[in-house]
C-alpha atoms as one frame of an Amber mdcrd trajectory, in Angstrom:
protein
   4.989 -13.687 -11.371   5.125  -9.925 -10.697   7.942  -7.345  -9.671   7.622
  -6.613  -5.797   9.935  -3.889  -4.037  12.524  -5.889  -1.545  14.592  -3.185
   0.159  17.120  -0.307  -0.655  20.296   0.300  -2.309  22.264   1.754  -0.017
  21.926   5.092  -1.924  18.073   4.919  -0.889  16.804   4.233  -4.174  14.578
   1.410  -4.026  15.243  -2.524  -4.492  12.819  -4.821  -7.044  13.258  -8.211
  -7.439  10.530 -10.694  -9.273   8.354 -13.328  -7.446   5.339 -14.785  -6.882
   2.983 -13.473  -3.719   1.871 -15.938  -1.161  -1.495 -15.828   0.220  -0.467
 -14.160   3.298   1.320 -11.475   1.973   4.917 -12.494   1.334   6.799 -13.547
  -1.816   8.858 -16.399  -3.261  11.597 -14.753  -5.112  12.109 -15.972  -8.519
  14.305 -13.794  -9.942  17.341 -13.004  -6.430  18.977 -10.129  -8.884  19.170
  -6.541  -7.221  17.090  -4.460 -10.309  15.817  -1.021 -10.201  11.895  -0.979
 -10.932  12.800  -0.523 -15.082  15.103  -3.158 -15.207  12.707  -5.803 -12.813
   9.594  -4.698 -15.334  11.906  -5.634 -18.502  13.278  -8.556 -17.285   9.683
  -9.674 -16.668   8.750  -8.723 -19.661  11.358 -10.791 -21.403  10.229 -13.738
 -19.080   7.043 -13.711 -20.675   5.257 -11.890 -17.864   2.610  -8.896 -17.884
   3.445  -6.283 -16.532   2.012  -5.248 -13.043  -1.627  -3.231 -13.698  -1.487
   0.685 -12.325  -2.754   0.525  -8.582  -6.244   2.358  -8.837  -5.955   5.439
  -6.877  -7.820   6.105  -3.124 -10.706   7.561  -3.128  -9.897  10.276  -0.371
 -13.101  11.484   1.703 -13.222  15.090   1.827 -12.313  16.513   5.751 -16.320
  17.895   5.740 -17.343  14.095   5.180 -14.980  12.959   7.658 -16.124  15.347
  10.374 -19.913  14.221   9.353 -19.641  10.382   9.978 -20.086   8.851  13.404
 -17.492   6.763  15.548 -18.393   3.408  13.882 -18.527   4.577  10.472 -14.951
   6.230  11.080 -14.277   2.392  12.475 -15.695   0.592   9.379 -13.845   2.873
   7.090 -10.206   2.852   8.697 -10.559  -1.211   9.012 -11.121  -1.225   4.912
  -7.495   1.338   5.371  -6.001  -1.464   7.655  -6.057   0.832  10.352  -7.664
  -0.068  13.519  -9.084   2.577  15.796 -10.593   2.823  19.162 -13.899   3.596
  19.540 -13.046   4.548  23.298 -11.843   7.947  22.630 -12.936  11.187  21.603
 -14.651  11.469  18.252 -12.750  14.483  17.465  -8.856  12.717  18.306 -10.971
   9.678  16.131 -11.220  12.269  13.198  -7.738  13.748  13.840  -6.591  10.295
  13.234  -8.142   9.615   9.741  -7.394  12.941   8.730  -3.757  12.496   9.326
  -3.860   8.967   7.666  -5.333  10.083   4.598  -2.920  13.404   4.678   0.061
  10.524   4.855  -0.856   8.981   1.722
């Protein structure tokens, strides 16, 4: 079981709940309270459960490197992003795109 994000409050502050994730993506909830990320983690905790390991951070390519790699190396990178682009178009509106994705993160 881990503690997955499930929505908003409606002040904006984000919604945990505990499950387990599904091969495809999704969750079965165990736990259907509303918690705040604290509470979800203690509650888990107090389940028996680990707590969820820190995400390891992105390695974010440097704009030079970006600018130096061809169309289907920009391709193969994005698709390990989940980003799809298209090879059709300019290289330079290719690396506009991955710079902007990377910027968003």
């Amino acid at each position: 079981m881990e503690v997955f994000q499930n929505g908003r409050f409606s002040s904006g502050e984000p919604v945990y709940q505990i499950g387990t994730r599904n091969a495809d993506g999704t969750y079965n909830v165990e736990v259907f309270d509303l918690m705040t990320k604290g509470e979800a983690e203690a509650k888990l905790l107090a389940m028996g459960g680990q707590p969820a390991a820190p995400k390891p951070k992105v390695k974010v390519p440097t704009v030079a490197r970006i600018k130096a790699m061809t169309k289907n190396e920009l391709e193969a990178m994005m698709r390990s992003e989940g980003v799809e682009l298209d090879r059709r178009k300019a290289k330079n509106t290719l690396v506009a795109q991955v710079i902007k994705h990377f910027k968003d993160k």
